[in-house]
Each structure stands twice: as structure tokens, then as C-alpha cells.
Backbone as CSV, one residue per row, in Angstrom:
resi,resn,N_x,N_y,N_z,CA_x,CA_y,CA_z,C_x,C_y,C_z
1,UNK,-21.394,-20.514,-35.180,-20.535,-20.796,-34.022,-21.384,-20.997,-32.771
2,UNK,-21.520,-21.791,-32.037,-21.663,-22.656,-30.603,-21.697,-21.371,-29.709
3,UNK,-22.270,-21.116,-28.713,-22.295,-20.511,-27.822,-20.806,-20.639,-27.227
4,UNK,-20.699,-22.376,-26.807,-19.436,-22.686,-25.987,-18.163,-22.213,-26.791
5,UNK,-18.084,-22.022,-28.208,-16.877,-22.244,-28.840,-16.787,-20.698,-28.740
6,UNK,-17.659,-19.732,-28.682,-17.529,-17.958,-28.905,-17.220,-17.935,-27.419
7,UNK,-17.430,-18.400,-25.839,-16.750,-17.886,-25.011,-15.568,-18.422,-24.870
8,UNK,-14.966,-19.510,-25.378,-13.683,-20.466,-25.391,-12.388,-19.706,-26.480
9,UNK,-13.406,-18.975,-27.377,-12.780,-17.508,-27.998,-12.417,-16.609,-27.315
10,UNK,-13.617,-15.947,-26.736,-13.362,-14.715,-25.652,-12.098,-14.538,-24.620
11,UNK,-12.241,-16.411,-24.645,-11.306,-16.962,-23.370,-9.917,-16.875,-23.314
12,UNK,-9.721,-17.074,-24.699,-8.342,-17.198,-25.274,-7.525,-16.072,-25.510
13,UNK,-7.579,-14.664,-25.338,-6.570,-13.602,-25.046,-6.384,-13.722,-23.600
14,UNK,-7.624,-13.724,-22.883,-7.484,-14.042,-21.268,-6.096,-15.003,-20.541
15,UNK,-6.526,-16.431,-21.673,-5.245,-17.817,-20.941,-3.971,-17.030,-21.371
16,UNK,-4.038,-16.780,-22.907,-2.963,-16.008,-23.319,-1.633,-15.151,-22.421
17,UNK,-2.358,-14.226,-21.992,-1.793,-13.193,-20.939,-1.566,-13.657,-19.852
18,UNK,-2.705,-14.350,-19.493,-1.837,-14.948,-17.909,-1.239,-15.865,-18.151
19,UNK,-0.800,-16.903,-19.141,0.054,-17.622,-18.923,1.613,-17.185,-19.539
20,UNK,1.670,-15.833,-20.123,2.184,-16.015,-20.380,3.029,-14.273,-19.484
21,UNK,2.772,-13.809,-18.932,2.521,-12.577,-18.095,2.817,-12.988,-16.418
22,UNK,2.126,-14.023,-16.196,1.790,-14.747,-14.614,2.366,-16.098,-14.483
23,UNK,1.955,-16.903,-15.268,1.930,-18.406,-14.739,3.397,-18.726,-15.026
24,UNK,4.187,-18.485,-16.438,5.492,-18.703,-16.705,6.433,-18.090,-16.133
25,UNK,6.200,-16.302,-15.639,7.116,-15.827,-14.870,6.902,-16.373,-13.302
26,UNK,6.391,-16.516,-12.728,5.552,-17.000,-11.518,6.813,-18.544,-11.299
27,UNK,6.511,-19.600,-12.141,6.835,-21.043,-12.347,9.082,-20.507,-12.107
28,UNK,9.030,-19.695,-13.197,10.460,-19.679,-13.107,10.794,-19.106,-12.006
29,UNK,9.922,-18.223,-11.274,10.811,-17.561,-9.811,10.942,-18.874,-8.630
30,UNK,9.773,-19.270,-8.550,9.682,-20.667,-7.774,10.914,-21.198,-8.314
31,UNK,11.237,-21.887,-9.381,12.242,-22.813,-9.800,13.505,-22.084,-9.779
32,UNK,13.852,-20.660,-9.511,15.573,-20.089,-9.694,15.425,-20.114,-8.265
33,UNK,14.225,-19.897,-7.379,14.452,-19.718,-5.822,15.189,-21.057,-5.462
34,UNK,14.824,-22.043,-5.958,15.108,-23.156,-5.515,16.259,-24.174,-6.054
35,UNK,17.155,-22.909,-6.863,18.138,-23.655,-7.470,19.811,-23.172,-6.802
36,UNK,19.719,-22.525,-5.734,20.746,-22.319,-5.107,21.281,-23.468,-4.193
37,UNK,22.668,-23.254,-3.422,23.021,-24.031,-2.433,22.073,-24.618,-1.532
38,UNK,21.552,-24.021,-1.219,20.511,-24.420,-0.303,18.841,-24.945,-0.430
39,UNK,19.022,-25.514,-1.786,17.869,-26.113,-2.451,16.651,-25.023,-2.159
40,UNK,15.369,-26.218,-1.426,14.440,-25.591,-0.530,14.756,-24.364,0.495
41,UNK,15.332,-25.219,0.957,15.568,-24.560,2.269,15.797,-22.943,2.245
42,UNK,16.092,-22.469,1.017,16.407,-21.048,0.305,14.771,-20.362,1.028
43,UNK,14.384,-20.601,1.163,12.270,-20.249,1.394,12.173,-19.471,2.516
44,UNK,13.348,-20.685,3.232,12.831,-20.433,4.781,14.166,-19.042,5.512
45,UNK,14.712,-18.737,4.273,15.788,-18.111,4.769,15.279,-16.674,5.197
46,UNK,14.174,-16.429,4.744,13.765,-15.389,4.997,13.355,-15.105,6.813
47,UNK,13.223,-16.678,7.426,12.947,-16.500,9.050,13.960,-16.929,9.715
48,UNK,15.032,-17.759,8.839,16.434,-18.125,9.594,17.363,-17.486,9.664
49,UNK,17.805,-16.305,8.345,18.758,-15.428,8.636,18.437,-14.435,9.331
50,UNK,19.363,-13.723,10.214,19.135,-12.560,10.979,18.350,-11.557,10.343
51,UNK,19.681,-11.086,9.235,19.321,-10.200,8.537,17.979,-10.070,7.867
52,UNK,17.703,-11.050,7.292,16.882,-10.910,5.970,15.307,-10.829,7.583
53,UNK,15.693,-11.120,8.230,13.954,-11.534,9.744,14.479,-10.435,9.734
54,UNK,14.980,-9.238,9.845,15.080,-8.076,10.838,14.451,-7.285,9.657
55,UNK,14.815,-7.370,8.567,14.463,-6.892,6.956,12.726,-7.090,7.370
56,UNK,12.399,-8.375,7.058,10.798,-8.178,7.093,10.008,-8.288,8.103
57,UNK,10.492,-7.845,9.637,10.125,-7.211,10.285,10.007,-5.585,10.698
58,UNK,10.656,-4.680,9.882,11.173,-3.504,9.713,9.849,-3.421,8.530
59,UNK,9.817,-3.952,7.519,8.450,-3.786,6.342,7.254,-4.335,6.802
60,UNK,7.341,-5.098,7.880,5.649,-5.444,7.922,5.092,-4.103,9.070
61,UNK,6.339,-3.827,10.223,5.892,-2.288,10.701,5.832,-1.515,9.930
62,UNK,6.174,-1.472,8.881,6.028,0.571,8.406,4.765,-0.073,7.308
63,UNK,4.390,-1.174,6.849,3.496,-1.297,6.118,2.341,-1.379,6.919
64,UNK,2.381,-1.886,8.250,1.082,-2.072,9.414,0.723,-0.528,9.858
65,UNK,1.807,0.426,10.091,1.611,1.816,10.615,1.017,2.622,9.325
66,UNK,1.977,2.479,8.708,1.073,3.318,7.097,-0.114,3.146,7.102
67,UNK,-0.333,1.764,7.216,-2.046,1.068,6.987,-2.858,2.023,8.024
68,UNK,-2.518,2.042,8.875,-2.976,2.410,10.109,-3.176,3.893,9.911
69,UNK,-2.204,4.938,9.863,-2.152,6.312,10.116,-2.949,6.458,8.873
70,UNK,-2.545,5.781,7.378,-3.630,6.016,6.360,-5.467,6.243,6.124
71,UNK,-5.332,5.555,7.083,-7.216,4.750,7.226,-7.779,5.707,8.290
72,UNK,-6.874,6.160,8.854,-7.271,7.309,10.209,-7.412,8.446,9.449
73,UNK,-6.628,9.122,8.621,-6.222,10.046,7.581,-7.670,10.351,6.688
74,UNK,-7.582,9.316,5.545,-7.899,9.227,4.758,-10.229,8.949,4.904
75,UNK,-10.082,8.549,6.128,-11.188,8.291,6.533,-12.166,9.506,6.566
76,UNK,-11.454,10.368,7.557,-12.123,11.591,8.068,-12.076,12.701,6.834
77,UNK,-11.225,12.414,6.092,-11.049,13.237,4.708,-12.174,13.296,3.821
78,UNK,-12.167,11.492,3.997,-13.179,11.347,2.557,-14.588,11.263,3.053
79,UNK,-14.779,10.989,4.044,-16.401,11.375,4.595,-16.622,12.721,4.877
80,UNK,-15.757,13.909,5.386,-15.803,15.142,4.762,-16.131,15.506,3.590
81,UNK,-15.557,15.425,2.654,-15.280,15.865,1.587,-16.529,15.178,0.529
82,UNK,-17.025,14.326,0.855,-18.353,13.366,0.274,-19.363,14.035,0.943
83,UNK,-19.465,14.410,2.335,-20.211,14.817,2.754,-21.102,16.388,2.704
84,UNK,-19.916,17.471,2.801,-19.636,18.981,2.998,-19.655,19.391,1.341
85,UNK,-20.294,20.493,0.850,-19.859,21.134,-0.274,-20.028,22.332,0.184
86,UNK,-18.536,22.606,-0.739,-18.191,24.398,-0.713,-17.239,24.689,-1.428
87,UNK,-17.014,26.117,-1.501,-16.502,25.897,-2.933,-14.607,26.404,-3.084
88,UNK,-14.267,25.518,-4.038,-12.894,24.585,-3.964,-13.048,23.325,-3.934
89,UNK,-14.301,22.623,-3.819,-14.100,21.042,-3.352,-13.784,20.628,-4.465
90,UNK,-14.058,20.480,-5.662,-13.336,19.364,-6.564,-11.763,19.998,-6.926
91,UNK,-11.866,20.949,-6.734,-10.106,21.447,-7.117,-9.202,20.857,-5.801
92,UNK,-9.617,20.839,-4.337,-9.568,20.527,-3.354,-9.280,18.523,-3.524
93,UNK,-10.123,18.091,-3.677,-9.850,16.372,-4.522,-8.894,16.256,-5.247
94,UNK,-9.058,17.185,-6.011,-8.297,16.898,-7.508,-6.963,16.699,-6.768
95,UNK,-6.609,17.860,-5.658,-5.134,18.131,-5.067,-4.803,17.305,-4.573
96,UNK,-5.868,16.686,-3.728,-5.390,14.947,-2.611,-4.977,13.878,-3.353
97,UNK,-5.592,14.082,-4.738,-5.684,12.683,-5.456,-4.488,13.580,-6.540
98,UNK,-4.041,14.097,-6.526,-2.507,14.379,-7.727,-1.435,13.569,-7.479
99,UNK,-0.777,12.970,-6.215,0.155,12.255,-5.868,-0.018,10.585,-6.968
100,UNK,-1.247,10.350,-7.185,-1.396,8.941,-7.901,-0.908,9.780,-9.035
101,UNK,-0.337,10.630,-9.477,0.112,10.650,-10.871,1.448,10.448,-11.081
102,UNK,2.351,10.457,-9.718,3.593,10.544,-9.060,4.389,9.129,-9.193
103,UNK,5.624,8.714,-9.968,6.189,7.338,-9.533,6.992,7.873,-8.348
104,UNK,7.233,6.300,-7.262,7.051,6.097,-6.544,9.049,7.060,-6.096
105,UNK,9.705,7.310,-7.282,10.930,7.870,-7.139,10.686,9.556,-7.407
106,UNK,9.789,9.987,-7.917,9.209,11.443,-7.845,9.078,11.758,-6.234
107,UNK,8.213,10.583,-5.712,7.641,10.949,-4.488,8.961,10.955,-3.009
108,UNK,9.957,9.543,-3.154,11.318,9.805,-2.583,11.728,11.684,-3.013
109,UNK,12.031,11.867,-4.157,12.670,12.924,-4.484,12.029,14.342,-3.552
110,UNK,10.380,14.260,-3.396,9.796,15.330,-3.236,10.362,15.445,-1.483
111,UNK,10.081,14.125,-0.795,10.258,13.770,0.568,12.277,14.614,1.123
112,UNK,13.073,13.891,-0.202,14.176,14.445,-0.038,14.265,16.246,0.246
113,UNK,13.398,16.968,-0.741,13.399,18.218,-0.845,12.530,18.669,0.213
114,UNK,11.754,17.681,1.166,11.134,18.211,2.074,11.677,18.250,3.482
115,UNK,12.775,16.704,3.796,13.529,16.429,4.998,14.766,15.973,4.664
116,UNK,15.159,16.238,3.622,16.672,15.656,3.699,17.958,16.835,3.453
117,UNK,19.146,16.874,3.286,20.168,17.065,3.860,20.358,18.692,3.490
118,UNK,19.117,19.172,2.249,19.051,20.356,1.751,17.315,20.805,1.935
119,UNK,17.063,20.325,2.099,15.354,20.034,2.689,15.083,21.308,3.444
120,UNK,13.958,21.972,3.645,12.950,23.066,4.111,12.995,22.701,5.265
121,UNK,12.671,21.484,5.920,12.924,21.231,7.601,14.065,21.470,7.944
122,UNK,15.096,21.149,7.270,16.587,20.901,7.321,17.126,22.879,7.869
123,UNK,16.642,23.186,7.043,17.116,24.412,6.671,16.437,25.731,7.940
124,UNK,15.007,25.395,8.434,14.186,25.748,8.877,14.681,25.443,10.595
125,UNK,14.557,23.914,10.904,15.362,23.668,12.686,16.749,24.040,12.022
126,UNK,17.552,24.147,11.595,19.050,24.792,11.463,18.967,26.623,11.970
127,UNK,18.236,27.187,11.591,17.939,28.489,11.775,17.320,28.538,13.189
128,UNK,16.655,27.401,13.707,15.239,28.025,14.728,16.127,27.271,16.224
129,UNK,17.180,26.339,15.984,17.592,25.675,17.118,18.913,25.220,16.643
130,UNK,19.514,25.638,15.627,20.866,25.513,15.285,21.612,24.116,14.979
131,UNK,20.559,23.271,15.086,20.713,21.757,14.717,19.963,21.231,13.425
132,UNK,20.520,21.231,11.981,19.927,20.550,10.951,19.183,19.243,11.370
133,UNK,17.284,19.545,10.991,17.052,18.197,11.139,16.376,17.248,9.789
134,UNK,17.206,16.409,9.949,17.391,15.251,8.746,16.667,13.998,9.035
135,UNK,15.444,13.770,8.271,14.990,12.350,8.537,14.493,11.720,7.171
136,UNK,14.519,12.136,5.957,14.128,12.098,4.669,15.055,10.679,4.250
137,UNK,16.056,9.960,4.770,16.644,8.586,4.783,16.483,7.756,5.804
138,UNK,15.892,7.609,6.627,15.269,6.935,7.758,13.920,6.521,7.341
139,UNK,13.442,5.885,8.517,11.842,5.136,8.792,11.352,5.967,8.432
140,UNK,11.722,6.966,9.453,10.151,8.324,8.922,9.948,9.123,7.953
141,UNK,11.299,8.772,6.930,11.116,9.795,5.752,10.399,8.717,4.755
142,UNK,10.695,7.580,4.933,9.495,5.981,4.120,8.652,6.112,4.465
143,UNK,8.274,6.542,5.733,7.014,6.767,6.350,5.977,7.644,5.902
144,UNK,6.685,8.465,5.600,6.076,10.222,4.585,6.220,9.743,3.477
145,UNK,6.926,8.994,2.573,6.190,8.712,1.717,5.451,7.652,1.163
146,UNK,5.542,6.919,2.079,4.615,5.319,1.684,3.011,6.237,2.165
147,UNK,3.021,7.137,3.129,1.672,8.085,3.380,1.032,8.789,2.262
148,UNK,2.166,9.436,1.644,1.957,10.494,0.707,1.220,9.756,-0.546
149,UNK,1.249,8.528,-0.860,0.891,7.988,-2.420,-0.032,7.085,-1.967
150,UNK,-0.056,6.350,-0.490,-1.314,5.842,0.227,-2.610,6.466,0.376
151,UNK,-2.577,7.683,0.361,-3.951,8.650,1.213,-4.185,8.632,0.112
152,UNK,-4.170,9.284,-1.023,-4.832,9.326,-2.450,-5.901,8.002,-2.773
153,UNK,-5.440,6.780,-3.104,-5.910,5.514,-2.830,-7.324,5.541,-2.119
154,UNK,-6.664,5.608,-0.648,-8.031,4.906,0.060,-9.223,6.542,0.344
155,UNK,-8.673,7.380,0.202,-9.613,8.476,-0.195,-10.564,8.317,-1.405
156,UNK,-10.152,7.996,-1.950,-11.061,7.622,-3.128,-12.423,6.674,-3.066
157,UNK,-11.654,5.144,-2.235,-12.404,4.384,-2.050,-13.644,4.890,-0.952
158,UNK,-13.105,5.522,-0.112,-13.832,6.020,1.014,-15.257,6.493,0.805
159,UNK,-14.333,7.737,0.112,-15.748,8.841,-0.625,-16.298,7.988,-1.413
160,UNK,-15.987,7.232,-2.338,-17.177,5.984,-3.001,-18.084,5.366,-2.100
161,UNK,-17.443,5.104,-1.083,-18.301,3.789,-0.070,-19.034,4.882,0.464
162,UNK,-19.043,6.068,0.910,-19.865,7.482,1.687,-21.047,7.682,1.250
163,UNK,-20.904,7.538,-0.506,-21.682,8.039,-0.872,-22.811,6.895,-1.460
164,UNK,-22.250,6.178,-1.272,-23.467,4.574,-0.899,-24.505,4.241,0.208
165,UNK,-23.836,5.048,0.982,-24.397,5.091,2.470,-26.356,5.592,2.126
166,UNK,-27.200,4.722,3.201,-28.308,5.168,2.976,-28.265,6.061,4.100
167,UNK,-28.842,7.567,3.880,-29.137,8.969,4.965,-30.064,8.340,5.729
168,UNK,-31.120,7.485,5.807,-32.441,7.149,6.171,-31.656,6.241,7.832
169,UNK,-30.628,5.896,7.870,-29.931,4.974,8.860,-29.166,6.114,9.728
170,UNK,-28.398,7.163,9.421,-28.302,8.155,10.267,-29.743,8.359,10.937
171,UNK,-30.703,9.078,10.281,-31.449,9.659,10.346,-32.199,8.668,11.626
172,UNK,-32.255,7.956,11.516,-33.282,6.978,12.436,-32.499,6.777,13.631
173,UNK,-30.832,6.901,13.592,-30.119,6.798,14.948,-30.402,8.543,15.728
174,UNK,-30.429,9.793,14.731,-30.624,10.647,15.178,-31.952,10.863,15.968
175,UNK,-32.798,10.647,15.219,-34.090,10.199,16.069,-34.600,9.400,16.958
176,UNK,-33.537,7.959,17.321,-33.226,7.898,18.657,-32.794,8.245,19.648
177,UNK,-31.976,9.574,19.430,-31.268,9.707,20.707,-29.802,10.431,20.447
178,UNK,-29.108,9.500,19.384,-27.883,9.502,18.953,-27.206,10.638,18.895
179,UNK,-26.412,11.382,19.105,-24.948,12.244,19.233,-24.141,12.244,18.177
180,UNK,-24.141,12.976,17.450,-23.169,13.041,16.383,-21.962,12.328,16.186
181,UNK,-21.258,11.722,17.127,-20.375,10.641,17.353,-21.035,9.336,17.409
182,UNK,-21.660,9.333,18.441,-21.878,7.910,18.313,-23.160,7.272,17.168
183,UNK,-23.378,8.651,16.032,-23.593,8.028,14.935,-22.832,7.871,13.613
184,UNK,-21.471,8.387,14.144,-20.116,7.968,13.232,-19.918,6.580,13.738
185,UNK,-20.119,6.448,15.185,-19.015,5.171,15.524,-19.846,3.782,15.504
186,UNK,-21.518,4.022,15.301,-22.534,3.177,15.411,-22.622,2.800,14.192
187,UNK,-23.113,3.616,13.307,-23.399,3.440,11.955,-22.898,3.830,11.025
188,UNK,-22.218,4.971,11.210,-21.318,5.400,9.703,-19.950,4.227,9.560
189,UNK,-19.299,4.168,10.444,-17.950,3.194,10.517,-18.431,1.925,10.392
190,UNK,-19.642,1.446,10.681,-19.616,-0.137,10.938,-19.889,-0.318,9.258
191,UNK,-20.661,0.699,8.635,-21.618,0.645,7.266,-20.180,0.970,6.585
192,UNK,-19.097,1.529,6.668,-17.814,1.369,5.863,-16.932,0.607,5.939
193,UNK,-17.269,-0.401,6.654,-15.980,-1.538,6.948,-15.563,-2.134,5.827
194,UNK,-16.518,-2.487,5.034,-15.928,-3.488,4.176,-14.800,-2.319,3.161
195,UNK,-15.080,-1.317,3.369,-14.756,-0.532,2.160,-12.995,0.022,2.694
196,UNK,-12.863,-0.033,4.429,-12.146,0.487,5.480,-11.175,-1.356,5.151
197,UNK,-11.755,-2.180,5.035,-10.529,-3.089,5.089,-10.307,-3.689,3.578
198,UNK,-10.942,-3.313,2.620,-10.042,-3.529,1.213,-9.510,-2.441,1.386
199,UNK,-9.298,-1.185,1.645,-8.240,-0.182,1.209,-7.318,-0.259,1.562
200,UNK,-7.597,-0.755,3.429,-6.216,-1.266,3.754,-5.400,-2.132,3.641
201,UNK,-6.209,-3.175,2.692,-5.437,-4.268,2.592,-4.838,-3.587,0.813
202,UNK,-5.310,-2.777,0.306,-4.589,-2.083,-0.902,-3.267,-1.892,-0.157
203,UNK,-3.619,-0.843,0.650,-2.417,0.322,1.390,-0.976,-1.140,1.785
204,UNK,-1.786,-1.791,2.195,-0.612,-2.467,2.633,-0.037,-3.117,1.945
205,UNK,-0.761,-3.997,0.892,0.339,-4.228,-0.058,1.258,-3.671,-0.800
206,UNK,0.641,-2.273,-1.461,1.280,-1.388,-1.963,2.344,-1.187,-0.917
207,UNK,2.591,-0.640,0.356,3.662,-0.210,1.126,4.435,-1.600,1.284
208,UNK,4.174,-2.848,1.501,4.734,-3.844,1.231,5.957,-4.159,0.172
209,UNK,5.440,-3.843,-0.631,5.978,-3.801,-2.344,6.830,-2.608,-3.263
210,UNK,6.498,-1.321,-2.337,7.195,-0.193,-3.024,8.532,-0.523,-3.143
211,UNK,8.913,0.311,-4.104,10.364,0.170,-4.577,10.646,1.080,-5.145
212,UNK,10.280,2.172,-5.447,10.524,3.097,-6.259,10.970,4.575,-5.073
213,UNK,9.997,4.413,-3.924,10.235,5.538,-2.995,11.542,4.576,-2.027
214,UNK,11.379,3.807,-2.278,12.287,2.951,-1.136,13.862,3.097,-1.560
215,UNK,13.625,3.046,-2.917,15.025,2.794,-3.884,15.440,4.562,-3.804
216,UNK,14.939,5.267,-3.288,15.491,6.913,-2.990,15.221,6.753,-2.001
217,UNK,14.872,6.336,-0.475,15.021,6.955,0.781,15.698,6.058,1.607
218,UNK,15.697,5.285,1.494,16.297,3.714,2.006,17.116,3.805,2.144
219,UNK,17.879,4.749,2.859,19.582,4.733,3.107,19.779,4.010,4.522
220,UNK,19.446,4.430,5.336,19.765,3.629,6.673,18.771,3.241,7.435
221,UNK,17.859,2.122,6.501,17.044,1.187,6.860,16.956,0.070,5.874
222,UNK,17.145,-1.300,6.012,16.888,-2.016,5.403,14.759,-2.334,4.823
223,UNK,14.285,-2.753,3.878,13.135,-3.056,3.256,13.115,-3.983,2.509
224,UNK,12.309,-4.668,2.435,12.046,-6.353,1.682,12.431,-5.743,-0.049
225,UNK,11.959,-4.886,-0.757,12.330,-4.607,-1.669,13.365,-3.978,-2.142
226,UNK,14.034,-3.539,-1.452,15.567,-2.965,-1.871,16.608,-4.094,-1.261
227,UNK,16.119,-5.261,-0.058,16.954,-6.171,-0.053,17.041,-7.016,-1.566
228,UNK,16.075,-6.924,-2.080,15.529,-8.046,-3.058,16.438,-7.618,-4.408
229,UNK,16.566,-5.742,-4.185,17.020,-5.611,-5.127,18.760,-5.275,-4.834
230,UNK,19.641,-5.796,-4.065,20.648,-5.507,-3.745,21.176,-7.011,-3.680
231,UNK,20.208,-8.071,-3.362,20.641,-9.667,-3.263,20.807,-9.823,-5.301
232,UNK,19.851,-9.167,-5.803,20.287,-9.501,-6.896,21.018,-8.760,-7.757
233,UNK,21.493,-7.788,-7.855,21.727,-6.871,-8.849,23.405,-6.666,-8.165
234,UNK,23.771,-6.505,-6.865,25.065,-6.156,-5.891,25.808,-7.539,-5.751
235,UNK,24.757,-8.790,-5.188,25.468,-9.712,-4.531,25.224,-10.792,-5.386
236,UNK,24.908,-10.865,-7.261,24.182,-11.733,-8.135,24.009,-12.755,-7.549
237,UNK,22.620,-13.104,-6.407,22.430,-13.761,-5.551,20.681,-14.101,-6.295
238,UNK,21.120,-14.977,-7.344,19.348,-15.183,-7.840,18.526,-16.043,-6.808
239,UNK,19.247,-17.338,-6.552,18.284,-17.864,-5.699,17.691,-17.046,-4.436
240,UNK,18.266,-16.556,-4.026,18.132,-15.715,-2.404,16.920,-14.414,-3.115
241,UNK,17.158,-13.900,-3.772,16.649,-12.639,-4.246,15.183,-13.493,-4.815
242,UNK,15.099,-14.864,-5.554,13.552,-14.848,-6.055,13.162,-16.100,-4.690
243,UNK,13.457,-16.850,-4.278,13.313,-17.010,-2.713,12.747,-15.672,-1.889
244,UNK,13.143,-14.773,-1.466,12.362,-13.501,-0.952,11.379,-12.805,-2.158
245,UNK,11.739,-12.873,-3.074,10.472,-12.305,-3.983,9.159,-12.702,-3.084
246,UNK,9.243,-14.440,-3.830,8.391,-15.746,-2.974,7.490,-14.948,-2.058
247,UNK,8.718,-14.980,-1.182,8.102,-14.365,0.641,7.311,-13.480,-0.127
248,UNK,7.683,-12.324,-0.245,7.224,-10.949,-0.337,5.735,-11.201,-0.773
249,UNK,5.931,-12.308,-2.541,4.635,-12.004,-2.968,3.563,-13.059,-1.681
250,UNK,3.821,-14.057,-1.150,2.736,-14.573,-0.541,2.482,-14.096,0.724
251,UNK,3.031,-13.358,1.179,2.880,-12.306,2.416,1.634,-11.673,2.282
252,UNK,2.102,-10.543,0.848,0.615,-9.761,0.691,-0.175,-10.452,0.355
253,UNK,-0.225,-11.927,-0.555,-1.188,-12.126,-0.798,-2.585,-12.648,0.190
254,UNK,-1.676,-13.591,1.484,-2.524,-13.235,2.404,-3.174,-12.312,3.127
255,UNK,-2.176,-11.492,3.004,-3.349,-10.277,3.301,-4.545,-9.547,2.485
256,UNK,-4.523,-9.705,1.563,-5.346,-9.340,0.448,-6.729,-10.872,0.205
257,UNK,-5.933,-12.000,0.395,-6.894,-13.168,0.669,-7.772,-13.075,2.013
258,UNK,-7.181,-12.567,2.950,-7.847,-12.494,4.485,-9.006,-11.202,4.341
259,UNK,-8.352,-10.379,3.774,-9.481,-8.955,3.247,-10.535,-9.573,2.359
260,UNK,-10.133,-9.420,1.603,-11.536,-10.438,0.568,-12.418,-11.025,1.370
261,UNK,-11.515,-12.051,2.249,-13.311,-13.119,2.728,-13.807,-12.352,4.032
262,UNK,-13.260,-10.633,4.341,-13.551,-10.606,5.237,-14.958,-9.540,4.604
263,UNK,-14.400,-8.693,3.884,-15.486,-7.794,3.100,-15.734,-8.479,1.709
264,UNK,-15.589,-9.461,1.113,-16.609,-9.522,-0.021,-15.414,-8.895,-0.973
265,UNK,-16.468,-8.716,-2.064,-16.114,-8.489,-3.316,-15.763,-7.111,-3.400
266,UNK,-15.367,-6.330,-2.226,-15.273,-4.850,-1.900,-13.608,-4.683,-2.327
267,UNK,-12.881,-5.716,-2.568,-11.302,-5.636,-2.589,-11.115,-5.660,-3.816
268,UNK,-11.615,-6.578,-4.594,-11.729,-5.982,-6.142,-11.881,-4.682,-6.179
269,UNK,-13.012,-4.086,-5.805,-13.765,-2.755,-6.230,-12.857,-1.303,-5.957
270,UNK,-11.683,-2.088,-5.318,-11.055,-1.337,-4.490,-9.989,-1.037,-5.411
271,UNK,-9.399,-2.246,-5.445,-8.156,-2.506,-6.411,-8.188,-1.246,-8.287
């Protein structure tokens, strides 16, 4: 056998799966998006209707803030924790990183038992100021948990990229002069960027896309994925529902395309 004909082998579970996994499901969402009343034009409904613009403006904030409070979080964690040994630290990891074992309706459920209508906060301001406080169906209870299954993630990546770091580049800012800060903000942060914007471009797609914490907390907030799943399943609205799929998926994918060429091959590594 040919060199060419044994990788054209290799090749062939590869075409297999994606065409038949990706390219065929992919082809039919394009083609049901576009088979409603509104032909094309179904695409753009996502910036012409009220609703559905107020929808993915409501998900690109809590997916931009997650990103955000995550990377702040998760930063100072994992360069700690890469950095410092003492003892508890891997039982200490093990604990940050247990939530990735969690679907995304475990983690709603836990959020419920933490702020919602029978919830420990709930129960806790009811006693301390006589007013139950309830936010476990709102922004901020999505918020706690698009956080809660985010920090695990880019902690990981972090402490990987930390421990790549050459000591010899501190060391030479310390011996200039440098301040313990401004050799975080000189050289430790600039030497983790690439690693600081694939995670976030993880974090954000993932918070983009959840459905599992959304589909338990999502009571009085609309989200691109529980619209998606209420246009189709409530209002058997296929075109409208794979029309916003559409949106949804090429949303993140620019963001995940813009990460890539900004760090390299660090978004794979990430993924």
C-alpha cells in the first residue's frame, strides 16, 4: 500500500464523522431556517424582531460579564495555586475543578438550593431583615451559574500556561527594579495572554450556548437558548428556531475565530 492510499485510509473515519455528524446536520439547519414564510429573510429576524434583539442582547451581556468576572476569578486562582504549595493543594484543585463533572441542570438545581424560593439566602435575609431574598431565576442567579461551571475551565488553562512561564523573566524584572505588581502586570499577564484570551473565548461560548443551567433558571429572563428551545418545541416554529440556531452558532464562532488569530494555536489547546 502507497503511502498516499494509507493516509486517504486514515482519512476516511475522519470525512466519515464529519460529514455525517457536521456537514449534513449543519446543511439541513441552513435549509429548514430558510423554509419558513419568510424565506431568507428568517436570518435577519434575529436583529428585526424586538423580541428575539432584546433576547441576544440580554446573552451577549451575561456571556461578556461571565467572560469577564471569570478571567478576573480564575486568573488570580490559578497563578496562586501553580505558584504556592501547601498542604491541601491538590485536594484544594480537585474541589475547584469538581463542578466540570456537573450537567449544566445539576448546576441550575444547586444555584436553586442556594438562592431560590427555599434557598439558604432565602431563608437566611428572611430571618436577618424579614424580607426573603430570591434571585436564583433572574440574571444573577444565570450569572452564578454560567460562573460556577466557567471558573473550573479557565483555571485549568491558566495553571497550564503558569507553569510554562520562564522564572528567569521575573527574575530579571526583579533585578531591575520591579515591585511585585508591576511584575504581574509587566510580565506575568502580558506572558499569559494568549492563554487569558482562548479561555475566554471558551468561557464565552460555553455561556453563549448553555442550556442546561438556563433551562432551570431562566424564569424571568429571556436567553438565545431557551428562546431556541421554546420557538421550537412550544410555538413548532422550525424555521425561526434553526434561523436563530444559525445566529447563535456563527456568533460564537466569531468569537472563537477572532481568539485564534489573536493567540495562535492556544484555543485549540484550550478547548
Amino acid at each position: 500500500m502507497s503511502h498516499r492510499s494509507f493516509v486517504w485510509l486514515c482519512l476516511l473515519p475522519l470525512s466519515v464523522l464529519t460529514a455525517a455528524f457536521f456537514l449534513l446536520p449543519m446543511s439541513q439547519l441552513l435549509v429548514t431556517g430558510a423554509e419558513g414564510p419568510n424565506g431568507l429573510a428568517e436570518y435577519f429576524s434575529i436583529l428585526a424582531e424586538p423580541r428575539y434583539r432584546s433576547t441576544l442582547v440580554n446573552t451577549l451581556i451575561l456571556a461578556a460579564i461571565t467572560t469577564m468576572v471569570t478571567l478576573a476569578v480564575a486568573t488570580i486562582a490559578g497563578i496562586f495555586l501553580q505558584r504556592h504549595r501547601f498542604p491541601g493543594q491538590s485536594l484544594l484543585v480537585a474541589f475547584l475543578t469538581f463542578p466540570l463533572a456537573f450537567p449544566g441542570v445539576v448546576v441550575g438545581f444547586m444555584i436553586i438550593l442556594l438562592a431560590g424560593r427555599q434557598g439558604v439566602v432565602g431563608d437566611l435575609s428572611s430571618r436577618l431583615i424579614g424580607d426573603k431574598l430570591v434571585f436564583a431565576y433572574s440574571i444573577y442567579g444565570l450569572f452564578l451559574g454560567y460562573l460556577y461551571f466557567s471558573i473550573p475551565r479557565v483555571i485549568l488553562t491558566i495553571m497550564a500556561a503558569v507553569q510554562k512561564l520562564d522564572p528567569a523573566l521575573e527574575e530579571a524584572a526583579r533585578s531591575l527594579g520591579a515591585g511585585p505588581w508591576a511584575v504581574q502586570r509587566d510580565v506575568v499577564l502580558p506572558a499569559l495572554m494568549p492563554a487569558l484570551i482562548a479561555s475566554g473565548a471558551i468561557a464565552f461560548a460555553t455561556a453563549m450556548g448553555a442550556f442546561g443551567t438556563a433551562f432551570t433558571l431562566a424564569t424571568n429572563i429571556d436567553v438565545l437558548p431557551m428562546l431556541i428551545y421554546t420557538e421550537f418545541t412550544l410555538a413548532g416554529n422550525l424555521a425561526t428556531s434553526a434561523a436563530l440556531s444559525v445566529g447563535l452558532g456563527v456568533i460564537t464562532w466569531l468569537i472563537l475565530a477572532l481568539a485564534r488569530s489573536f493567540s495562535g494555536n492556544a484555543v485549540a489547546a484550550a478547548g
